[in-house]
GUDOMAR-997673 format. One line per field, with one value per residue (C-alpha): residue number from 1; residue in three letters; x, y, z. Coordinates in steps of 0.001 Angstrom, whole numbers, plus 500000, padded with zeros to 6 digits. Layout:
num = [NUM/...] $
residu = [ALA/...] $
x = [X/...] $
y = [Y/...] $
z = [Z/...] $
REM end
This chain:
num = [1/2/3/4/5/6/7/8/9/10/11/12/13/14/15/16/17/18/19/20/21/22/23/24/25/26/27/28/29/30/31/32/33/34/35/36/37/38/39/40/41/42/43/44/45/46/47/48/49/50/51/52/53/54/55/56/57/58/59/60/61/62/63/64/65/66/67/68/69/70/71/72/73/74/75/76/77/78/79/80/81/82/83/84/85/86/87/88/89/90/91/92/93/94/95/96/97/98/99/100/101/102/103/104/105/106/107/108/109/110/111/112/113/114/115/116/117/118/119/120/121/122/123/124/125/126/127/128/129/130/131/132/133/134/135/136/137/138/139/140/141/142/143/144/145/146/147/148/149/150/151/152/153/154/155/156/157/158/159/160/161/162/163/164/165/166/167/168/169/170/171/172/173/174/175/176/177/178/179/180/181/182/183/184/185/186/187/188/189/190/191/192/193/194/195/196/197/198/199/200/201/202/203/204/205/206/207/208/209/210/211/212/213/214/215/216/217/218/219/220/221/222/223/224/225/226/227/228/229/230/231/232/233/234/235/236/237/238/239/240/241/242/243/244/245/246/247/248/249/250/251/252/253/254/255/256/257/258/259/260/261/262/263/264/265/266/267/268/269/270/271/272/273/274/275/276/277/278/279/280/281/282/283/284/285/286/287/288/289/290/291/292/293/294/295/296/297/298/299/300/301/302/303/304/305/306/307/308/309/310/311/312/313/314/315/316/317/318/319/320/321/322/323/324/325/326/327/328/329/330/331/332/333/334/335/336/337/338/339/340/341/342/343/344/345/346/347/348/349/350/351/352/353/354/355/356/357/358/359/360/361/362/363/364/365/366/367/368/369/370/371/372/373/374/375/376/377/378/379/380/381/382/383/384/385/386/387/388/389/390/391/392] $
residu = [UNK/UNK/UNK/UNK/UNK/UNK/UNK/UNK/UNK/UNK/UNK/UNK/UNK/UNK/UNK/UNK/UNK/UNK/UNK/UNK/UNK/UNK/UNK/UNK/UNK/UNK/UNK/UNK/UNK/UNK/UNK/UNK/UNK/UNK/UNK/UNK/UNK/UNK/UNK/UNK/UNK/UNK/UNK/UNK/UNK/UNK/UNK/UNK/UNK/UNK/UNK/UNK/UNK/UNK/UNK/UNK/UNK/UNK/UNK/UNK/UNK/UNK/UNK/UNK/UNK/UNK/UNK/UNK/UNK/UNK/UNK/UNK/UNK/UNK/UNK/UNK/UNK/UNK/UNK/UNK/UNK/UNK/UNK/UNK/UNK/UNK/UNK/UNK/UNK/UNK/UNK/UNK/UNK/UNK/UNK/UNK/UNK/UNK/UNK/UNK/UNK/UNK/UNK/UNK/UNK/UNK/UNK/UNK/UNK/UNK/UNK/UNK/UNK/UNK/UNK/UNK/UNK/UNK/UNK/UNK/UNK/UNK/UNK/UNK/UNK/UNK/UNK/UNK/UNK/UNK/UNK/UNK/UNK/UNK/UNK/UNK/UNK/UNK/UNK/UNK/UNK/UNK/UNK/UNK/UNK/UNK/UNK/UNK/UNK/UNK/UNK/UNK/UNK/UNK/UNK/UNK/UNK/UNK/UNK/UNK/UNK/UNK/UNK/UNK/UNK/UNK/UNK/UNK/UNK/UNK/UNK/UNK/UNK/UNK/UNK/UNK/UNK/UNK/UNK/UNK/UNK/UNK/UNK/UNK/UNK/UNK/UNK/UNK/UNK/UNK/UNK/UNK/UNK/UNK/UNK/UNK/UNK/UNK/UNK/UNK/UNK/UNK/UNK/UNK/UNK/UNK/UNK/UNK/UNK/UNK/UNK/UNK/UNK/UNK/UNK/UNK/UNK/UNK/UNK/UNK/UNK/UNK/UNK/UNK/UNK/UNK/UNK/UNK/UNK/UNK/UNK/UNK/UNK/UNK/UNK/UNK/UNK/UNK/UNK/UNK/UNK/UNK/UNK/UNK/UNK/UNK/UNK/UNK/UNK/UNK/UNK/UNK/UNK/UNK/UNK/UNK/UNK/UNK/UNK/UNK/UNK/UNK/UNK/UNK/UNK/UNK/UNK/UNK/UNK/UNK/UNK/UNK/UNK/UNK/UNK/UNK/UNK/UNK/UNK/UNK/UNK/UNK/UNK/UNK/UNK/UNK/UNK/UNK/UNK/UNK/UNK/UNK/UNK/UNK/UNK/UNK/UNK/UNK/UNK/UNK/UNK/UNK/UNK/UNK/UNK/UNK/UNK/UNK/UNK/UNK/UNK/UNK/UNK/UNK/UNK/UNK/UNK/UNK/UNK/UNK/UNK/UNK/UNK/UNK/UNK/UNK/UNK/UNK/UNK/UNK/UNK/UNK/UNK/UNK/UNK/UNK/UNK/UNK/UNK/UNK/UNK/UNK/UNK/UNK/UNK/UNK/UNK/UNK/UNK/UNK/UNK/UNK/UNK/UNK/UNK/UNK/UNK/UNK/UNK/UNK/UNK/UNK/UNK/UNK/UNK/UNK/UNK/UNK/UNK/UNK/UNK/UNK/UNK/UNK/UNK/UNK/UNK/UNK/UNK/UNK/UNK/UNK/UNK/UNK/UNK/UNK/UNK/UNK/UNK/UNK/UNK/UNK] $
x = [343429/345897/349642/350441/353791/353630/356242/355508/358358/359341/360030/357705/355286/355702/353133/353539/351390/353916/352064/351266/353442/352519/354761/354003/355344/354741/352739/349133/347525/344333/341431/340249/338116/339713/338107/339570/341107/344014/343275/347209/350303/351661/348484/349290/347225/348765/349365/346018/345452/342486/340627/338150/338338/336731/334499/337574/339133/342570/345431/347999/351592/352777/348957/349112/352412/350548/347488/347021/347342/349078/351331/352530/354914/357192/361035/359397/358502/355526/354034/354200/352825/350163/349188/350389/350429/346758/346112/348931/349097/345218/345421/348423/347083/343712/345841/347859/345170/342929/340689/337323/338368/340857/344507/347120/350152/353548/355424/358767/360186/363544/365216/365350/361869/360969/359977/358712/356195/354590/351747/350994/351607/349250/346434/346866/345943/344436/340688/337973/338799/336278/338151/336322/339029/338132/339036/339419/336940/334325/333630/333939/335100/334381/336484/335965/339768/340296/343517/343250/346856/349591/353288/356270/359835/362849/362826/366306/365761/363545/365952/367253/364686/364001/367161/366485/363093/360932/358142/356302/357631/360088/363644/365954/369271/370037/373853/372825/370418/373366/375964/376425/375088/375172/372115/372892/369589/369780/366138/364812/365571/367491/370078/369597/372531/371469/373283/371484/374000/371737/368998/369177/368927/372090/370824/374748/375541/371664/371144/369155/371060/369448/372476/369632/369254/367081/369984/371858/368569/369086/372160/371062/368149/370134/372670/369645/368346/371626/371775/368564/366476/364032/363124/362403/360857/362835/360867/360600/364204/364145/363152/366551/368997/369472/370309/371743/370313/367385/365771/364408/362778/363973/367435/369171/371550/373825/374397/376158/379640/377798/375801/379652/380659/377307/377604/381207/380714/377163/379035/382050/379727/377812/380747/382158/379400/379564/382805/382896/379454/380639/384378/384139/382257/384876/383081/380861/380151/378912/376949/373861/373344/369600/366704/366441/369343/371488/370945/372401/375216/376395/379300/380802/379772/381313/384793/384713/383267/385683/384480/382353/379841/376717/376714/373006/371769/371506/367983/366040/364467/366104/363472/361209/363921/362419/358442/359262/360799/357529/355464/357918/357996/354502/353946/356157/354644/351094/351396/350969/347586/349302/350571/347669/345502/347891/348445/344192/344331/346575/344136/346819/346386/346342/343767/344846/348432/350441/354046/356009/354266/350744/350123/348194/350740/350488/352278/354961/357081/359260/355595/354920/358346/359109/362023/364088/363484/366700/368619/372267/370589/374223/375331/374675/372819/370102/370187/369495/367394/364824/363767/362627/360713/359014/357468/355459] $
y = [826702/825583/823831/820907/819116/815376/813105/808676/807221/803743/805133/807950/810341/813885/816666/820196/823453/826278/826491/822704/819747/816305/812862/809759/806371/804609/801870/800831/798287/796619/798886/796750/797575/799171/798431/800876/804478/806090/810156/809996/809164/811096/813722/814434/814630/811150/809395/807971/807702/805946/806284/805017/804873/803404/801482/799756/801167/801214/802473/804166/805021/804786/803583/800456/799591/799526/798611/796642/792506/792639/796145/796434/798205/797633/798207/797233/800396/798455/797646/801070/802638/799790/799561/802432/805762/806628/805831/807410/810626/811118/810748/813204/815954/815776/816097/819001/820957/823567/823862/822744/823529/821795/821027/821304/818863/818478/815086/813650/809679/808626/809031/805839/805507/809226/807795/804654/805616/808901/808647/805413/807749/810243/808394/807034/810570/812314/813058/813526/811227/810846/809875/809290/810568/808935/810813/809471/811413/809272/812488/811179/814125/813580/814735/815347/816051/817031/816775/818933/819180/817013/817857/815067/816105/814121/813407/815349/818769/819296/819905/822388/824170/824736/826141/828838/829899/831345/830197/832350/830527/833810/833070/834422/832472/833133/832169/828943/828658/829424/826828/822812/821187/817772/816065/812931/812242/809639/807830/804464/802390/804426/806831/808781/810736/813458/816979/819771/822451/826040/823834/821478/817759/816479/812378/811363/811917/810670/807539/805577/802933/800908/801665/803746/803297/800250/798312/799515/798804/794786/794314/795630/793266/790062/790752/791059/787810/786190/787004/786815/784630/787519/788496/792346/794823/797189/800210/799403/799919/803775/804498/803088/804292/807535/805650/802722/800484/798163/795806/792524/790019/792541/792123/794949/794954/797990/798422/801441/800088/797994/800896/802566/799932/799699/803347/804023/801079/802245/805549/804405/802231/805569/807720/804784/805467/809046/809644/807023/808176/811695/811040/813304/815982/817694/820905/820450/823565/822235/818934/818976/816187/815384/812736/811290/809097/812011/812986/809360/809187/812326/812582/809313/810595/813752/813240/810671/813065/814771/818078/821080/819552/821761/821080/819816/822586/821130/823037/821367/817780/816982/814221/817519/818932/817666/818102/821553/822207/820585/822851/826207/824942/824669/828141/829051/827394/828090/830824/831580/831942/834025/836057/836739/837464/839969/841248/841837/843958/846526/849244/851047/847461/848660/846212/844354/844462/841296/839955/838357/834963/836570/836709/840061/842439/845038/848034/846335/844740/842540/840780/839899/839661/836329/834890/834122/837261/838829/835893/835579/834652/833999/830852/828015/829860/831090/827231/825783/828450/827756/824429/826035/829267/825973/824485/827888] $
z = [408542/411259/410785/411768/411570/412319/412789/413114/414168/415038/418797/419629/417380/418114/417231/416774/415994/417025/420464/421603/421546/421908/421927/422936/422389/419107/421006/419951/422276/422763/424986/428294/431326/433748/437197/438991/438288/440792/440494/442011/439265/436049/434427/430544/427489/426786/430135/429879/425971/425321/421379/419496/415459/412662/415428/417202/420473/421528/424202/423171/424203/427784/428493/426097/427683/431593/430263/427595/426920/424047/423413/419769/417885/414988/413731/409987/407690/405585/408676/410190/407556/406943/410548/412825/411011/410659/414623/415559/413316/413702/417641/418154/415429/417609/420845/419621/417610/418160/415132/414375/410831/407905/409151/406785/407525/406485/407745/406944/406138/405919/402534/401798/401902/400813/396693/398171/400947/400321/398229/401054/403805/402311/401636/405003/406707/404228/404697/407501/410504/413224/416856/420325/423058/426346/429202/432538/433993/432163/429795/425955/423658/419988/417158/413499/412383/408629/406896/404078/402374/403267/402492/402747/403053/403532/407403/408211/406671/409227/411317/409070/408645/412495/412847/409673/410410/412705/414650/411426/408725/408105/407842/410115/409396/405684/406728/407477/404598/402396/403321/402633/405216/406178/409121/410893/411795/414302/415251/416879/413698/411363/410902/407878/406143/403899/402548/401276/399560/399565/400834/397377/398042/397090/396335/395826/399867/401256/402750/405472/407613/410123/412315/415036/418326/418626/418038/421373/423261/421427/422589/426534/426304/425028/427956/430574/429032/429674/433086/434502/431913/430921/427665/428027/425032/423517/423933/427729/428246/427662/430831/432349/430084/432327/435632/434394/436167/435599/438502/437554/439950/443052/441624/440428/436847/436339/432585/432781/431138/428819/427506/427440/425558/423001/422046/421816/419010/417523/417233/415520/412812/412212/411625/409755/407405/407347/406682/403792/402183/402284/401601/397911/400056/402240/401448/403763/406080/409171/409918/412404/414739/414720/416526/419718/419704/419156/422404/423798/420819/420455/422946/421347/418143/417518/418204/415151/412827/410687/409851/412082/414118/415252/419159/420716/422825/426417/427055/424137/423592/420021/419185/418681/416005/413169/413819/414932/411330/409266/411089/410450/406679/406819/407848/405046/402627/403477/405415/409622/410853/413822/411156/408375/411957/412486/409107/409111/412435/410314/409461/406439/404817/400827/399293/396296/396931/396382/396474/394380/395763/394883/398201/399916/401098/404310/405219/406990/404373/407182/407632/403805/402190/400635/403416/400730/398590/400009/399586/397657/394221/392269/391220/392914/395570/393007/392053/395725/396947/393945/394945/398399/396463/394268/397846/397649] $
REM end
C-alpha cells in the first residue's frame, strides 16, 4: 500500500509520495499529431505529457499549452471538479507512484468548499483507473492505478501538518502542534483563512476568498491588452512574473511597477480580511503563510499582518507545502510503508504486541509510539489533540 497526497488546483496539481514529486500545470488540452519531435528542449516526466483515458487522449500541462488547439482550464470550482480532477489527479498519482498495488490518497479543498465537494471529489478518483502514458520515444506504458481509500482535509492544514511531522508520519514538533495557529493559504483562485487551536478546526475564523493570485495575473493581462491589443491567458503569464518583462509582437512591456503596484494592493485586501475575520482572535500564536502565491505576496504581505508571521524558507517551493502535508498525514494515519518494512527487518519483533492504536508494536518504541501519545493531554490540549488521534 503506498501514500499518496494529491493536490488539484486551479493553477498547478502537485503530487507527492515522500520520495517523488510531480507538478504540472492545471491545463488539459486536446491530443494532435505531432509531425515532428526535437530530442533538444526541457526533459521531465511532464514536459511532454501525453494520456489516454476512458478511450479519449489528451495533453496535459506545459504540453497542452505548446501543443494543443484549444488549451483549457478553469477559475470555476464545479467545473474543476466536474471536468479536471479525475485527469489530472489520475495522471500525476501515475507519474509520482511506484506501486503496482492499491494507493491510498489523502487530498485537500478549500474550506469553503470542504462540506460541499468531497463526497464529488471522491467519487471522482476513487476506483481502478486505466491510463495509456505516451512517451516520446514512441514506447506506450500502460497503467492500472487503484485508489483504494481517499482522505479530504481542509486544504491549509496541510501545511501544518508538514511542518509537525516527519517524512514517517511521526511528529516531531509537538510545540507547534500545541499552539493556535492561523494559515493564509494563498493559491491561483483563492485565499483561504483557517485557525486550528491544538490542531481543532476552529469554523468561526475559516474562510475562502477569491482574493488569490489569478486576480493580479487579470489586472497584468487587461493592461497588456490596452497597450498592445492582445488578449493573453492567465496561466501564460507565470512565466514572466520573475523578469518582469513580457515581449509581444517583438515589442517588449516591462510590468515590473505595475506588478508593484497589483500586489502591494492584493496584499492589503488580504490582510484587510485577515485582520477583520480574526479581529476576536488575538490569541493567535503564530500564522503560517502558505501556496504558491505566497511566494509572490509575501513581502507585501507580512508587514500588514498584525501578529507573528512564520517566515517562507527561501530553499523550498511553497506550492508543495500542502501536498507534502496530505502525504505525512497519510503516513500517520495509515501508517509508512518505509517504516512497517523496517519495523519487519527487526528480528526481537515480539509477535502479538500492539499499541494503544492496535497497531503491531517492535522493540523500538520511538518506531511504534502513537506521535501524539506524549502529547500535553490537559484542557484544551486533550480537546484539540483528539480530533487528530480520531483520523487514526
Amino acid at each position: 500500500m503506498e501514500i499518496v497526497g494529491i493536490d488539484v488546483g486551479f493553477g498547478f496539481t502537485k503530487a507527492y509520495n515522500g520520495k517523488n514529486s510531480v507538478i504540472l500545470k492545471s491545463l488539459i488540452g486536446d491530443a494532435t499529431d505531432i509531425q515532428f519531435r526535437s530530442s533538444l528542449g526541457e526533459e521531465s516526466s511532464t514536459s511532454n505529457l501525453h494520456i489516454t483515458m476512458n478511450d479519449k487522449s489528451y495533453f496535459l500541462g506545459n504540453y497542452a499549452e505548446l501543443q494543443s488547439n484549444i488549451p483549457e482550464f478553469t477559475l470555476d470550482q464545479e467545473k474543476l471538479i466536474e471536468n479536471f480532477v479525475k485527469i489530472l489527479a489520475i495522471a500525476a498519482a501515475g507519474l509520482c507512484s511506484e506501486s503496482s498495488g492499491p494507493i491510498n490518497v489523502v487530498t485537500g479543498l478549500p474550506v469553503g468548499y470542504l462540506r460541499r465537494d468531497s463526497r464529488s471529489l471522491k467519487e471522482k478518483i476513487r476506483g481502478v483507473h486505466e491510463i495509456i502514458y505516451h512517451n516520446i520515444n514512441g514506447k506506450d506504458e500502460t497503467r492500472r492505478i487503484h485508489i483504494d481509500k481517499i482522505h479530504v482535509i481542509p486544504q491549509p492544514i496541510g501545511s501544518i501538518f508538514n511542518l509537525i511531522f516527519d517524512e514517517y508520519g511521526k511528529m516531531k514538533d509537538k510545540t507547534l502542534a500545541s499552539q493556535k495557529l492561523g494559515v493564509v493559504d494563498i493559491g491561483f483562485k483563492t485565499t483561504d483563512f483557517s485557525i486550528f487551536d491544538h490542531l481543532q478546526y476552529i469554523e468561526r475564523g475559516s474562510s475562502t476568498m477569491d482574493t488569490g493570485i489569478s486576480k493580479c495575473f487579470s489586472v497584468f493581462a487587461n493592461k497588456l491588452r490596452q497597450e498592445s491589443n492582445i488578449n493573453i491567458e492567465l496561466y501564460r503569464i507565470f512565466k514572466f512574473i520573475e523578469s518582469g518583462m513580457i515581449k509581444i509582437r517583438g515589442k517588449e512591456y516591462n510590468i515590473s511597477n505595475l506588478k508593484n503596484r497589483v500586489y502591494t494592493h492584493a496584499a492589503s485586501a488580504i490582510a484587510t480580511d485577515l485582520n477583520r475575520l480574526w479581529e476576536n482572535d488575538w490569541d493567535i500564536d503564530s500564522i503560517i503563510l502558505s501556496g504558491g502565491g505566497s511566494v509572490e505576496l509575501a513581502e507585501y504581505l507580512s508587514p500588514n499582518i498584525e501578529g507573528n508571521v512564520i517566515p517562507i524558507q527561501k530553499n523550498i517551493d511553497a506550492r508543495f507545502n500542502n501536498v507534502q502535508g496530505y502525504c505525512k498525514f497519510g503516513k500517520y494515519k495509515w501508517g509508512s510503508p518505509g517504516k512497517k518494512a523496517k519495523q519487519e527487518t527487526t528480528p526481537q519483533k515480539s509477535a502479538g504486541a500492539k499499541n494503544s492504536n492496535g497497531m503491531e508494536t517492535s522493540d523500538n518504541p520511538a518506531m511504534d509510539a502513537n506521535p501524539l501519545d506524549n502529547a500535553p493531554r490537559q484542557g484544551k490540549s486533550s480537546k484539540g489533540l483528539s480530533w487528530l488521534r480520531r483520523q487514526n
